[in-house]
Backbone as CSV, one residue per row, in Angstrom:
resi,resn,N_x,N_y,N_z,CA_x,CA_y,CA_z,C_x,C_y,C_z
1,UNK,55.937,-57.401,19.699,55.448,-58.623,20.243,54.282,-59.115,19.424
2,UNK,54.307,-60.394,19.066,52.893,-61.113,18.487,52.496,-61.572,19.267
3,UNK,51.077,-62.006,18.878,50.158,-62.586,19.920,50.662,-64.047,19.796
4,UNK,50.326,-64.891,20.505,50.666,-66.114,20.412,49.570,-66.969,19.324
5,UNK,49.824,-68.182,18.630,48.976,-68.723,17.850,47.775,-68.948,18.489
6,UNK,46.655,-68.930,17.710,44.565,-68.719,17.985,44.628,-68.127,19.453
7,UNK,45.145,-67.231,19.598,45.069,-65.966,20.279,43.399,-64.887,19.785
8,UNK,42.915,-64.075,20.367,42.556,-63.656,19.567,42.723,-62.086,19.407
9,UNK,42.550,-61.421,17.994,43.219,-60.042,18.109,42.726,-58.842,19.560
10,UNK,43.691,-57.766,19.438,43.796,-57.033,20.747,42.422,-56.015,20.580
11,UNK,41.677,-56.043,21.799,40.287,-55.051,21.676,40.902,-53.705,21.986
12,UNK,40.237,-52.949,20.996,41.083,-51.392,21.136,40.628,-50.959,22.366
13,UNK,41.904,-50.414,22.953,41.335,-49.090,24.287,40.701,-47.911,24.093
14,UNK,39.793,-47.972,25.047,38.795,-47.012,25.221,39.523,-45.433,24.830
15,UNK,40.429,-44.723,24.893,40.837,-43.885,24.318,41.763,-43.634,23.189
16,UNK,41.573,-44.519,22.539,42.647,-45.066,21.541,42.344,-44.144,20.128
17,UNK,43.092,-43.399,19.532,42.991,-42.946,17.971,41.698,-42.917,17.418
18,UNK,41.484,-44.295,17.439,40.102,-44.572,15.541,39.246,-44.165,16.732
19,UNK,38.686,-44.624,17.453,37.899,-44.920,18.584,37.219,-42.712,18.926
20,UNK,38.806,-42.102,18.840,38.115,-40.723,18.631,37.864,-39.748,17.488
21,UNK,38.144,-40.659,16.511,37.737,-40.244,15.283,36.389,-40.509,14.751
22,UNK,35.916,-41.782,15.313,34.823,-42.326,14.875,33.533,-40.792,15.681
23,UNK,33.909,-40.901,16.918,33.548,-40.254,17.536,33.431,-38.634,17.209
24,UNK,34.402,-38.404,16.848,34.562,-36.777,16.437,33.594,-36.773,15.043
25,UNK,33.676,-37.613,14.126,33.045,-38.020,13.370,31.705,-37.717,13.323
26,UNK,30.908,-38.748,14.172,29.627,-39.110,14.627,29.218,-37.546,15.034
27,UNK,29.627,-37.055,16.049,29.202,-35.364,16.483,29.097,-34.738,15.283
28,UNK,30.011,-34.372,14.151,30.288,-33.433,13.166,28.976,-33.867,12.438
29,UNK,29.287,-35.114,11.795,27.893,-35.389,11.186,26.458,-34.749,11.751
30,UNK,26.556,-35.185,13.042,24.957,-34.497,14.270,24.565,-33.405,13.472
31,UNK,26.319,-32.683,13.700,25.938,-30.695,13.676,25.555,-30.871,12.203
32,UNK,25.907,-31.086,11.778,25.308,-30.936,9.870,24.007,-31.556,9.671
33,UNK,23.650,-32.668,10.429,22.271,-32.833,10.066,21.521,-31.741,10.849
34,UNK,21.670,-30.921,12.224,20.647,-30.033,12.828,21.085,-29.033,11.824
35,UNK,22.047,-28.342,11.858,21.756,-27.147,10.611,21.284,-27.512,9.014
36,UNK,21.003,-28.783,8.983,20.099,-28.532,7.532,18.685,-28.655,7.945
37,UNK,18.794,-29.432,9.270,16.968,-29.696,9.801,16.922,-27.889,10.126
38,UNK,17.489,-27.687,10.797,17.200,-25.382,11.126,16.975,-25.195,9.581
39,UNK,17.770,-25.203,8.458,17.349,-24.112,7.225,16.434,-24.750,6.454
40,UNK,16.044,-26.106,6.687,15.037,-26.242,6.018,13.653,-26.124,6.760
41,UNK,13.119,-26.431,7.860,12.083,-26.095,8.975,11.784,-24.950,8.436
42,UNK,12.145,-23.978,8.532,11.339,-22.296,7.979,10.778,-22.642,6.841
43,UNK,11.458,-23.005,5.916,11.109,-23.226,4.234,9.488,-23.873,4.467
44,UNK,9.477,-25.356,5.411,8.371,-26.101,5.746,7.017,-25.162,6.210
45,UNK,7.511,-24.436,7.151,6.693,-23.851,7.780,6.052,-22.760,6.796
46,UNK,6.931,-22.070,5.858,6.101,-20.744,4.668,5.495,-21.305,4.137
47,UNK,5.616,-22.572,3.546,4.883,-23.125,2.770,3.258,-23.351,3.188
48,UNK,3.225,-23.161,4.197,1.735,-23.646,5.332,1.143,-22.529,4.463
49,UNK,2.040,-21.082,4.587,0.858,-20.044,4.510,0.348,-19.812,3.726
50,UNK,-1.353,-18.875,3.910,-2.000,-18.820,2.882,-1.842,-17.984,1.782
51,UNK,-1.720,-17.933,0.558,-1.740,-17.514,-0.338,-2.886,-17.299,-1.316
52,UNK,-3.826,-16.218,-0.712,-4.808,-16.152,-1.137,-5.265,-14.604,-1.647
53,UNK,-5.823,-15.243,-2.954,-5.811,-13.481,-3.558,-4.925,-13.262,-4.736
54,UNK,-4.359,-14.668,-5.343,-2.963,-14.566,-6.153,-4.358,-14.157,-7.222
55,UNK,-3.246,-13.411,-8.725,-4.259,-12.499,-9.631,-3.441,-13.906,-11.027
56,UNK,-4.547,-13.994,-11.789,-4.177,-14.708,-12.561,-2.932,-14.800,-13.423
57,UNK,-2.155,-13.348,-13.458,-1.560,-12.572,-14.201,0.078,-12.794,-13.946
58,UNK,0.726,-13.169,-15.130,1.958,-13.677,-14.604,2.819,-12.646,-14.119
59,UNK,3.650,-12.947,-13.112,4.613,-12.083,-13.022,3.720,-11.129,-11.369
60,UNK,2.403,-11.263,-11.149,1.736,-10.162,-10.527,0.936,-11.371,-9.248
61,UNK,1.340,-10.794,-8.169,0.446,-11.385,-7.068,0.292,-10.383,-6.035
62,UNK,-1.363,-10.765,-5.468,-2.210,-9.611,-4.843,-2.287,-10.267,-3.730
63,UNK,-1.633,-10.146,-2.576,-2.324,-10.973,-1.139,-3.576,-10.324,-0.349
64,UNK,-4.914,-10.301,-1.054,-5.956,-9.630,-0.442,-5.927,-10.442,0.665
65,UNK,-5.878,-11.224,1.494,-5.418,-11.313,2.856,-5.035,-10.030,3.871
66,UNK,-4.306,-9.132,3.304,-3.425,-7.836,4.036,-4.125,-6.620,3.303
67,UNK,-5.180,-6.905,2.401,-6.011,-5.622,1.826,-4.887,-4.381,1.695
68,UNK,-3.826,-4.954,0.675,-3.562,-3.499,0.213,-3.977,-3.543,-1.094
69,UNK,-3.724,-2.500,-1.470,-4.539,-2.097,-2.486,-3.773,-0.816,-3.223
70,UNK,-3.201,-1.352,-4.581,-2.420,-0.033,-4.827,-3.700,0.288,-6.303
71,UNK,-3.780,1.976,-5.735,-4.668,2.575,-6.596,-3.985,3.504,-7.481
72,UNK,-4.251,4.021,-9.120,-3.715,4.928,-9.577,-4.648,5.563,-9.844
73,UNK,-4.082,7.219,-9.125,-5.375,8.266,-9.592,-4.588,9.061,-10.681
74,UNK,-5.603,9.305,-11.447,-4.774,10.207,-12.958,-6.428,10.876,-13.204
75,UNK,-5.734,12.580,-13.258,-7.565,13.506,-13.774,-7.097,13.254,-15.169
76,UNK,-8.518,13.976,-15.204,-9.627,14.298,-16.852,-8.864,15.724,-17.094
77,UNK,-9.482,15.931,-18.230,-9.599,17.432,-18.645,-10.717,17.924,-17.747
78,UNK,-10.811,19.209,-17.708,-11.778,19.623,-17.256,-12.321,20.573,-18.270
79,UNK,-13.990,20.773,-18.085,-14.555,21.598,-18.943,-14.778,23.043,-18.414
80,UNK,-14.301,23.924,-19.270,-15.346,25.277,-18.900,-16.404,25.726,-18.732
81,UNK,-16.766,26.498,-18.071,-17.630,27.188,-17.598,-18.226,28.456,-18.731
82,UNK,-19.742,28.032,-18.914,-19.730,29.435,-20.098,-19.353,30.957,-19.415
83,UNK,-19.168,31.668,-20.371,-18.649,33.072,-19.997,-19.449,33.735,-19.305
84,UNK,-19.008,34.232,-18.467,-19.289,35.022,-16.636,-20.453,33.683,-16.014
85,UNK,-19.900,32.942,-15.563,-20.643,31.895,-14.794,-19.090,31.177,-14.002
86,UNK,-18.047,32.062,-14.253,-16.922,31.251,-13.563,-17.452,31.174,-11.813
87,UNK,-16.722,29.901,-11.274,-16.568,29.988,-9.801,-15.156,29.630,-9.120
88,UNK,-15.432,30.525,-8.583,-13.733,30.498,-7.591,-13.568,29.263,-6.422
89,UNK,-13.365,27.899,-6.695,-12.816,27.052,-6.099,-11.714,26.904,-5.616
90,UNK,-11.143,26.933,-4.556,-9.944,26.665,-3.842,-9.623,24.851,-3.099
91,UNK,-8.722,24.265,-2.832,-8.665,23.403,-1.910,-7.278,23.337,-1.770
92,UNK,-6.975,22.473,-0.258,-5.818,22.167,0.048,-5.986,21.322,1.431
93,UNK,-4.570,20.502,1.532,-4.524,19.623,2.275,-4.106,19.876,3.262
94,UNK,-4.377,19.378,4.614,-4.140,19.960,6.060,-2.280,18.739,5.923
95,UNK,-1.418,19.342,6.844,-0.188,18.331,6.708,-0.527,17.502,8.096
96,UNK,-0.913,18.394,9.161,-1.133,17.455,10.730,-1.854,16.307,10.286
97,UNK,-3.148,16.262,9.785,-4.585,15.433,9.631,-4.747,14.841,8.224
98,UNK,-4.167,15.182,7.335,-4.801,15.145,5.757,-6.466,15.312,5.157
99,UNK,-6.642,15.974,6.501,-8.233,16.732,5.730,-8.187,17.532,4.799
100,UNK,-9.083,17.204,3.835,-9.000,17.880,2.539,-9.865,18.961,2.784
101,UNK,-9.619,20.518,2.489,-10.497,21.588,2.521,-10.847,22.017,1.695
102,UNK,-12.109,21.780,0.881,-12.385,22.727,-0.382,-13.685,23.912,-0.007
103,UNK,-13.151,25.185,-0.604,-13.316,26.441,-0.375,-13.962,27.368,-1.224
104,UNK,-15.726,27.414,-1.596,-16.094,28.088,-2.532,-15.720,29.864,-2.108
105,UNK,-15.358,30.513,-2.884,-15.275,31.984,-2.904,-15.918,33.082,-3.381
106,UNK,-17.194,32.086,-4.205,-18.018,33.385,-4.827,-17.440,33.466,-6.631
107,UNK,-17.794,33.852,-7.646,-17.983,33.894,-9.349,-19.200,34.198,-9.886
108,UNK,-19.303,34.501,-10.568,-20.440,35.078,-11.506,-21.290,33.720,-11.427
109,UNK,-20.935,32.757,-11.383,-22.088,31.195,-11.583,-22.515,31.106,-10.066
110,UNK,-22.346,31.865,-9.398,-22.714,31.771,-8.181,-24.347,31.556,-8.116
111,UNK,-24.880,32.001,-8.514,-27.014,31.854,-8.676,-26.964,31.241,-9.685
112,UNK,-26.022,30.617,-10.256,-26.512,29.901,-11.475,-26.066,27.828,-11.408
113,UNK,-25.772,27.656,-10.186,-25.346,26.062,-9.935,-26.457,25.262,-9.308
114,UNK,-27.466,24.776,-10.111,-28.369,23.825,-9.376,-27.422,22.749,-8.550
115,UNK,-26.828,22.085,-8.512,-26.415,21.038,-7.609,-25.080,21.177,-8.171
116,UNK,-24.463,19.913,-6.858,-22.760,19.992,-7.331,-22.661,18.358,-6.236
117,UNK,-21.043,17.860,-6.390,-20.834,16.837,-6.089,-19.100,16.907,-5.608
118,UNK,-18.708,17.425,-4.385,-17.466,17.093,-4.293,-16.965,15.663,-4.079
119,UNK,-16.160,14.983,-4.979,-15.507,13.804,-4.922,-14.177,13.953,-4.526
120,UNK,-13.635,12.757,-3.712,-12.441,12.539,-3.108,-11.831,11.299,-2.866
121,UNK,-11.148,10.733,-4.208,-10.994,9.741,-4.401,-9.459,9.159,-3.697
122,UNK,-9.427,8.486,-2.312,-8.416,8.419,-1.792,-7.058,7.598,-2.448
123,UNK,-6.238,7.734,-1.722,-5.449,6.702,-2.530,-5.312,5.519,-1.883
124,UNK,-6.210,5.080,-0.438,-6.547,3.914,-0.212,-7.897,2.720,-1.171
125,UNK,-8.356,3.718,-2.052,-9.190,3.128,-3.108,-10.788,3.245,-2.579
126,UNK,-10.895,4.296,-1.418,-12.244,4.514,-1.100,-12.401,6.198,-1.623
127,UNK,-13.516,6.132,-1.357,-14.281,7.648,-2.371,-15.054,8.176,-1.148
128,UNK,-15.099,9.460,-0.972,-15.982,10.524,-0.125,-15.657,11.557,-0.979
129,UNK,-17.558,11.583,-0.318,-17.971,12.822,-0.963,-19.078,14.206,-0.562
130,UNK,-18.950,15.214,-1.218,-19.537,15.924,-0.033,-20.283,17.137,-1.040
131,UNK,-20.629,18.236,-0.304,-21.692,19.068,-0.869,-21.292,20.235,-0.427
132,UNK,-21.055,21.550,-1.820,-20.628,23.290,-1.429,-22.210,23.566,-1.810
133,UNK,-22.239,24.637,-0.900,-23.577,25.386,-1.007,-23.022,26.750,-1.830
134,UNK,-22.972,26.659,-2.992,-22.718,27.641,-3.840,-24.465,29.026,-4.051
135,UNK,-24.965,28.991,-3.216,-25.936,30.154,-3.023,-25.172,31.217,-2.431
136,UNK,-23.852,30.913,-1.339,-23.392,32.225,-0.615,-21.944,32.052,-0.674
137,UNK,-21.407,32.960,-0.399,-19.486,33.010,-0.516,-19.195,32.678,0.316
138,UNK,-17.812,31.705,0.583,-16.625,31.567,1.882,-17.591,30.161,2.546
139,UNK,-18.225,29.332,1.707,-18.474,28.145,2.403,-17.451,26.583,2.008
140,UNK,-17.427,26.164,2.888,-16.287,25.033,2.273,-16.961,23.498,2.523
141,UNK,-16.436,22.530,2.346,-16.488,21.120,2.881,-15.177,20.543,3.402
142,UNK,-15.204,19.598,4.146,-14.001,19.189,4.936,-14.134,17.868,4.710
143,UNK,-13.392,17.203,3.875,-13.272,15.268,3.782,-12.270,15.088,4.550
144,UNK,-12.433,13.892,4.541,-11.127,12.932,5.225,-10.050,12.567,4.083
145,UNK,-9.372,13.281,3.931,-8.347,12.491,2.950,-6.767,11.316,3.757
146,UNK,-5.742,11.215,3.002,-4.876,10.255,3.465,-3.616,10.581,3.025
147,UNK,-2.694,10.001,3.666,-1.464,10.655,3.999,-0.582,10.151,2.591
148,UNK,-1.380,10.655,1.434,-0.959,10.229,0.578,-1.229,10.742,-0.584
149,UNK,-0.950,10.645,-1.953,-1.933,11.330,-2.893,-3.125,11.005,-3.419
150,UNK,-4.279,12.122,-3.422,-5.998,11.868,-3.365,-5.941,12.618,-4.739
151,UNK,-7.178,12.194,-4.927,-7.689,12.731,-6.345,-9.306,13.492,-6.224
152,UNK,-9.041,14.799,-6.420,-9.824,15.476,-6.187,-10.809,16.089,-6.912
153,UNK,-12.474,15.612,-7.033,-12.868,16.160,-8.160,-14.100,17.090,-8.061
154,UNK,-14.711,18.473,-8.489,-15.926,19.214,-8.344,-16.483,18.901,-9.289
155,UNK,-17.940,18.646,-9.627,-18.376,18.878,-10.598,-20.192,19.326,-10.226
156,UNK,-20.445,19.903,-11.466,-21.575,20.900,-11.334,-22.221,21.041,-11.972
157,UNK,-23.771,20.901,-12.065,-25.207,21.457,-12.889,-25.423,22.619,-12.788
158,UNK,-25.228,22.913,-13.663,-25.986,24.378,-14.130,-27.336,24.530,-14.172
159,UNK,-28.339,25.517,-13.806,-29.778,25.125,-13.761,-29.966,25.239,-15.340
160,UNK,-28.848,25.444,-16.364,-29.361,25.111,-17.602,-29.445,23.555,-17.868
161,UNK,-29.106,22.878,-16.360,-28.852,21.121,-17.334,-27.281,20.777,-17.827
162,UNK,-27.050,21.464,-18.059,-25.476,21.302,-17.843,-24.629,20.412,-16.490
163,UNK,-23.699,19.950,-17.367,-22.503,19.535,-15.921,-21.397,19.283,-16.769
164,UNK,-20.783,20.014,-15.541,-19.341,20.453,-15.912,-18.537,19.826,-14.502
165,UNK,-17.106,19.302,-15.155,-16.150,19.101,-14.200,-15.200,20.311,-13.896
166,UNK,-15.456,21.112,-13.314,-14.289,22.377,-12.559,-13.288,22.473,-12.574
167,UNK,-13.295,20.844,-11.307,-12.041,20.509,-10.728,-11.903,19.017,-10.905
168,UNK,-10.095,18.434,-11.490,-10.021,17.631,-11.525,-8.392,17.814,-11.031
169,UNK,-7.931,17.332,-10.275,-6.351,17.252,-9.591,-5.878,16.698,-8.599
170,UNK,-4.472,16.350,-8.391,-4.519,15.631,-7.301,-3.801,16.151,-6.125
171,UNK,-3.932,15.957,-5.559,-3.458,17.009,-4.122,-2.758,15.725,-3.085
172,UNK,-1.596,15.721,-3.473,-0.671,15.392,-2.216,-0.446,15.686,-1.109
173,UNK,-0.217,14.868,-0.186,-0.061,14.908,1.078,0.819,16.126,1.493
174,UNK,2.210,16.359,1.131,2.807,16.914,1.838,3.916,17.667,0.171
175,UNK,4.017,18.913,-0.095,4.804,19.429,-1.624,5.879,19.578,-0.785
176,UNK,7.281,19.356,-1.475,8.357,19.021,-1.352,9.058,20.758,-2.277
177,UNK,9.272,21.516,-1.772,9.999,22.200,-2.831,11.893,22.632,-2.604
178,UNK,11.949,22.337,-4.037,13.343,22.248,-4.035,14.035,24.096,-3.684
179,UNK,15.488,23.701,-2.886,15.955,24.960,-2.944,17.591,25.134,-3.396
């Protein structure tokens, strides 16, 4: 059937074909614009944060914001002790606590150490330090060390004026041995 002449054309019905395409359309589009507004929003939002502490150095960024701090401990040589002035130093690490125990035992340099300096260089990048009373045997010091590897150092005056490093090593948290 045609319409009759200056008629005018037929208004589509409300459930008609194009009418739900346009429609199906219009939704699909929606969902694609909210999932690019979702993956880009996060992107917006990192960008806020602070970034502070970057190191000039390419390739290398430090967020002192979160204070970590990666330290490398590496010993010295150590020097000897002149002949019969040795001292018997011991230490070791607790596994419950990581208190460090160092343990004088007595040596011929025993009456012969004006002062001394135990160092304990953590591997959080702080240092304690402490004092053996090398006048008598079986006295120790107790630091705080960390659940991690410390760097452990003695060193000592001789009442000749001398100083000598003993001990230089690093003492891990927890030795692993293979079987």
């Amino acid at each position: 059937m045609t319409p009759p002449p200056g008629a005018s054309p037929p208004v589509p019905q409300r459930g008609s074909r194009r009418s739900r395409a346009v429609t199906i359309g219009s939704i699909a589009l929606l969902m694609i614009l909210l999932v690019a507004i979702m993956a880009i929003f996060p992107s917006l939002m990192n960008s806020r944060e602070v970034t502070a502490g970057t190191t000039g150095i390419p390739g290398q960024t430090t967020n002192t914001a979160a204070a970590s701090t990666t330290v490398v401990l590496t010993t010295e040589p150590t020097r000897g002790l002149p002949k019969d002035s040795d001292l018997v130093i011991e230490a070791e690490k607790d596994m419950t606590n990581a208190m460090v125990t160092v343990r004088f035992s007595g040596g011929g340099g025993m009456g012969l150490v004006q002062n001394n300096t135990v160092i304990l260089s953590r591997s959080d990048g702080t240092v304690v330090t402490g004092k053996l009373d090398f006048s008598q045997r079986s006295t120790e010091v107790v630091l705080p060390g960390t659940r991690a590897t410390d760097r452990l150092q003695v060193i000592v005056t001789m009442k000749s004026g001398n100083t000598y490093t003993v001990v230089d090593r690093l003492i891990p948290y927890r030795y692993f041995h293979e079987t």
